[in-house]
C-alpha positions, 0 to 999 in steps of 0.5 A: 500500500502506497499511503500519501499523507499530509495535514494541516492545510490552512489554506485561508490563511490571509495574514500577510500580502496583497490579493492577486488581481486576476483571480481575486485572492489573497496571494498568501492564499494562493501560495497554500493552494500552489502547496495543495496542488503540488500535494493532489498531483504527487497523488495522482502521478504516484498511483497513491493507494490511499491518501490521508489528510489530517484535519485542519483544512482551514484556519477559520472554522467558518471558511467562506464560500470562495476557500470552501470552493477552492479546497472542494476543487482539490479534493474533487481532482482526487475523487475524479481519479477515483484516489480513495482519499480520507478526510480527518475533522482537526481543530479548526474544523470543527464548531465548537458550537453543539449541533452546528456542521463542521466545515467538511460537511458538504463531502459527508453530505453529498456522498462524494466517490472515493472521499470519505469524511472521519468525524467521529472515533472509528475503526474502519475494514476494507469493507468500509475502505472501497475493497483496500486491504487495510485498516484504520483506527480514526481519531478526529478531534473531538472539542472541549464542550464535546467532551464535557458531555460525553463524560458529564464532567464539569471540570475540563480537565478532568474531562480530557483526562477521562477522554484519554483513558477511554480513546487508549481503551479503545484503541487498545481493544481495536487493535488488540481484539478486533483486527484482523492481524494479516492486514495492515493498520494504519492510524490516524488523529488530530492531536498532540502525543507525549514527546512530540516536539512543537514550532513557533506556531502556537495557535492551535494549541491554545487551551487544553489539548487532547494528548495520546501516550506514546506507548499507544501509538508506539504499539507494534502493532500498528504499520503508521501512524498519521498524525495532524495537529502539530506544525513541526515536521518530526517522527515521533518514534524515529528511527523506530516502528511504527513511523509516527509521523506529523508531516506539518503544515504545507505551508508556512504559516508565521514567523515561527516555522521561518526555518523549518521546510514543509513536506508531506509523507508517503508511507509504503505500507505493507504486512510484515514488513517494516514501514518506509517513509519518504519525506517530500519536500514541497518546493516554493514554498514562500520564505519567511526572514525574521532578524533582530538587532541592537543599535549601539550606536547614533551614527549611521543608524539606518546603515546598520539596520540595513546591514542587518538584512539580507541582500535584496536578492535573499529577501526577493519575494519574501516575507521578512520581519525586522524588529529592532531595539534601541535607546528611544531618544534615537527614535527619529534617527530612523528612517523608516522610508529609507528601509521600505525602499531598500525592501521595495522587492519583498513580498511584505516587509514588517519593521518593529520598534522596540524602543527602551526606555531609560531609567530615571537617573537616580542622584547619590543618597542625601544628595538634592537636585538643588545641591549640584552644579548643571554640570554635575547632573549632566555628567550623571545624565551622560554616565547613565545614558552611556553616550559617547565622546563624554568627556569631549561633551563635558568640556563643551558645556564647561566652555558654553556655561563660562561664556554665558556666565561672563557674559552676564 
């Protein structure tokens, strides 16, 4: 069984960018779609036995019409194939209000050829699988206020703990006594697992998370594990079998994932033998830049920021974020005009200010403001700001408070 997996899809994600003028759409959409098409045509061109999506085909549990009809396009190409194809329900896709439709809801409604929609713990022969000589265990996210329900706990976490005691039963009792031991089982959730390693992006992960334990899905038993949820590409268990796989996102989604690659999986699965998985990096994916500075000095202070860039070829179409921090007296020393200019050829460039505030110069204990010379608070001024040429400071406000004083 030659298994494509992939998850993470988010392809509303409209955070950065402009929109095309051709088609209407924002281009950072486009750029997910470009990733979802390079994904749907691998599947079609490998004669992929099954594929599997993860869960989380949007980012807004409420997708528009138009992402809805870009996504449904996609997964239409796989059914036309006649590419059996699994669509897990993620985090983002499902309401958590009761009773509301997720937002793959259309492909369970219309009973689309070749597509199937896992919205529920499921366990799933080749009967249920158009004739595959496989089996999957589906474990889509289920939400918080689902969850409360189904235990009657009040307390969340109490009900996520009890959730996860039930979904490793029954797991366990599906692989262990139901399960037919000469085919392959693949799982598959949308969820987090002890040990996995997490990226920058944290929105998803915002509250509880349901969390599997690794002994379950470390089972032997088990050929893959396909997971979603998680951004960070990594196999849990590498090096070892079952391969536990959070392929990523398809695309970048902020700063965050700036130095990570995206891929997705194909998995040769067979009984009795070792799983091999082959990473597929998605090329063209867009880059992201994030660099951070100190200024440390007044003088050539829009050089230095520049010097902190990349070259404007390096930065060509990319998304790059300089944040920089300084003393905020040198706020106008900054010419923002100059560095969109010199970033003219990014995709969207983000400068963030952090300017520092100085602390209040303190005078020595028992001493009053009324009891020091001008001169002496400016060199405590000068000593606590540390500026540059002091001394020569110094000298020149001597010479200026004399002549005045002669002058008068």
């Amino acid at each position: 069984m030659k298994i494509l997996h992939f998850a993470d899809a988010h392809i509303d994600m409209t955070n950065y960018g402009r929109h095309d003028p051709v088609s209407g759409l924002p281009m950072r959409v486009l750029d997910f779609l470009k990733s979802l098409d390079t994904i749907v045509d691998a599947a079609i061109s490998e004669k992929a036995d099954l594929v599997i999506f993860a869960g989380d085909a949007y980012k807004d549990r409420s997708p528009a019409p138009t992402f809805q009809r870009e996504w449904g396009r996609r997964i239409m190409r796989l059914s036309q194939a006649q590419i059996p194809t699994l669509l897990l329900i993620g985090n983002h896709d499902i309401s958590p209000a009761a009773g509301r439709a997720h937002a793959l809801q259309e492909f369970k409604t219309l009973q689309v050829p070749f597509v199937r929609v896992l919205d529920q713990p499921c366990f799933l022969k080749p009967d249920d699988l158009w004739g595959l000589p496989i089996q999957v265990i589906a474990m889509p996210w289920i939400t918080r206020s689902g969850l409360m329900a189904v235990t009657g706990e009040t307390d969340s976490t109490e009900a996520y703990s009890r959730i996860e005691e039930n979904m490793d039963d029954l797991i366990k009792r599906w692989v262990e006594e139901e399960a037919d031991p000469s085919l392959p089982i693949v799982l598959t959730a949308h969820a987090s697992i002890e040990g996995a390693k997490f990226g920058g992006e944290r929105l998803v992960m915002l509250g509880n998370d349901l969390v599997l334990s690794g002994s379950l899905v470390k089972n032997k038993k088990l050929n893959y594990v396909a997971m979603g949820h998680i951004h960070k590409p990594q196999d849990v268990n590498e090096g070892f079998q079952p391969p536990v796989v959070y392929p990523g996102s398809i695309e970048r989604v902020d700063f965050g994932e700036a130095k990570e690659d995206r891929f997705f999986v194909i998995a040769h699965v067979e009984q009795g033998k070792d799983t091999e998985v082959e990473w597929v990096e998605l090329t063209g994916v867009r880059k992201f830049i994030d660099r951070r500075t100190v200024l440390s000095s007044n003088e050539n202070v829009n050089e230095a920021l520049k010097d902190a860039l990349p070259s404007p070829k390096e930065m060509s179409e990319a998304i790059v974020r300089l944040s920089v921090e300084y003393p905020r007296e040198w706020d106008t020393l900054i010419d923002e005009s100059a560095l969109r200019k010199y970033t003219e050829g990014t995709f969207e460039f983000h400068l963030v200010k952090r300017p520092q505030s100085e602390a209040r110069v303190r005078i020595a204990e028992g001493q009053v403001v009324s009891s020091l010379s001008p001169l002496d608070l400016l060199a405590q001024y000068f000593d606590a700001s540390k500026t540059k040429d002091a001394d020569e400071l110094k000298k020149l406000a001597q010479k200026i408070i004399s002549e005045d004083t002669l002058d008068t």
